[in-house]
N, C-alpha and C positions, 0 to 999 in steps of 0.2 A: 739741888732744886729748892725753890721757896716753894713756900706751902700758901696755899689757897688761902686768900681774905684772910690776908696778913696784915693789912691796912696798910700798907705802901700807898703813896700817893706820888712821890717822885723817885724816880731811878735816876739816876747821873753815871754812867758807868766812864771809868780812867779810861785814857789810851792804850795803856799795857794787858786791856781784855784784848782776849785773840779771839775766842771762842765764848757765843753762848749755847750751854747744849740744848736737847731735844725736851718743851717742857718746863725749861727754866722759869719760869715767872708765868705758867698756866695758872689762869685763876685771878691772878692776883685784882679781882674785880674794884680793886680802890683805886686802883694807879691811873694815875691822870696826864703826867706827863714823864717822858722817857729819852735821854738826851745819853747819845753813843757817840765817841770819837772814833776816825777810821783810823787803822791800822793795817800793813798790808798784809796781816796774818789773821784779820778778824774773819770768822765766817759765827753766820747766826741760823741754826737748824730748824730741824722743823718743829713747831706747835710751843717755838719758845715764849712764844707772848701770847698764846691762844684762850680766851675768854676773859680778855682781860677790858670788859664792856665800859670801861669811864674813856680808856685812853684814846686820846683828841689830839695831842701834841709829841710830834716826835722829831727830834734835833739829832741833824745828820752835820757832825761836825768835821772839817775835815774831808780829804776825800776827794775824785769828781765823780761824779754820777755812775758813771761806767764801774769804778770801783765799789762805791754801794753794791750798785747793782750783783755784781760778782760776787761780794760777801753775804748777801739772800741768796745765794745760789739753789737753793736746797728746793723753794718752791712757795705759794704765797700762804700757805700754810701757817706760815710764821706768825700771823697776824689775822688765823681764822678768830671768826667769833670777836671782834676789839668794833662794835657795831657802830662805834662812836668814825673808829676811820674808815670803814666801810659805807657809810654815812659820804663823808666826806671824798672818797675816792669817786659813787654816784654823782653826788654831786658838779665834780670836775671835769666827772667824763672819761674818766682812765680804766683802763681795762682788769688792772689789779690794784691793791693796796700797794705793792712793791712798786709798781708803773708810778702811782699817785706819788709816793714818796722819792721818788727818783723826780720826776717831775717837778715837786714845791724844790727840791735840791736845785737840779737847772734853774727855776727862776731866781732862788737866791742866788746863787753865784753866777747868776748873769752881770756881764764886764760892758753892757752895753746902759745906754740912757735913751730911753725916747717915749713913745704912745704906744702903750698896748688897750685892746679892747680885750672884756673880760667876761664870763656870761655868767653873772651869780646862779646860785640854786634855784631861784625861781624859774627863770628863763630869759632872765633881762640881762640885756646889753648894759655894759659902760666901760667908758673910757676913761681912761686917768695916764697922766703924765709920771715918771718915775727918775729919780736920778740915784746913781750907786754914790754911797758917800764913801 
């Protein structure tokens, strides 16, 4: 387990994590951004990223959604207290943090090109054109 306001600001975890346990990186109130590759053995338990209030940015590499999905199994706990994606999940409109990141995953790896409308935080509409390069 790391320890609390350890000044972590970025985690990059390899492919060859299977497992984060329960607690793992609670606290760590620096960390900003957090980039996981899927693996078909990774699962990530509960309250392993819990109070971890900067973190904004989290890179789901690898993987399709459904897989994610399964390796949060545990419950959205994972990511109580990260106010910063809690923040952004209201924002979106999704019913969890997990839902919210499963979701920005779908639209990244969307194989398709066209007009999506979008509803910022405010409450406004807009439209924008998108192509996958």
């Amino acid at each position: 387990m790391v320890n609390t306001n350890t000044g972590l600001v970025t985690v990059d975890l390899p492919s060859n994590v299977d497992g984060i346990g329960n607690s793992a990186f609670k606290g760590c109130s620096s960390m900003k951004t957090l980039t996981m590759r899927y693996n078909d053995d990774l699962t990530v338990n509960n309250d392993a990223f819990q109070d971890c209030s900067e973190l904004s940015i989290v890179n789901l590499l690898g993987g399709s959604p459904e897989q994610w999905k399964e390796s949060f199994m545990t419950s959205d706990d994972i990511f109580a207290g990260c106010t910063k994606l809690e923040a952004l999940r209201d924002a979106y409109k999704q019913p969890s943090i997990i839902d919210y990141l499963v979701h920005a995953r779908v639209l990244e790896t969307s194989k398709w090109e066209g007009l999506i409308e979008r509803q910022l935080p405010g409450g406004e509409f807009v439209d924008y054109t998108f192509k996958r390069l």
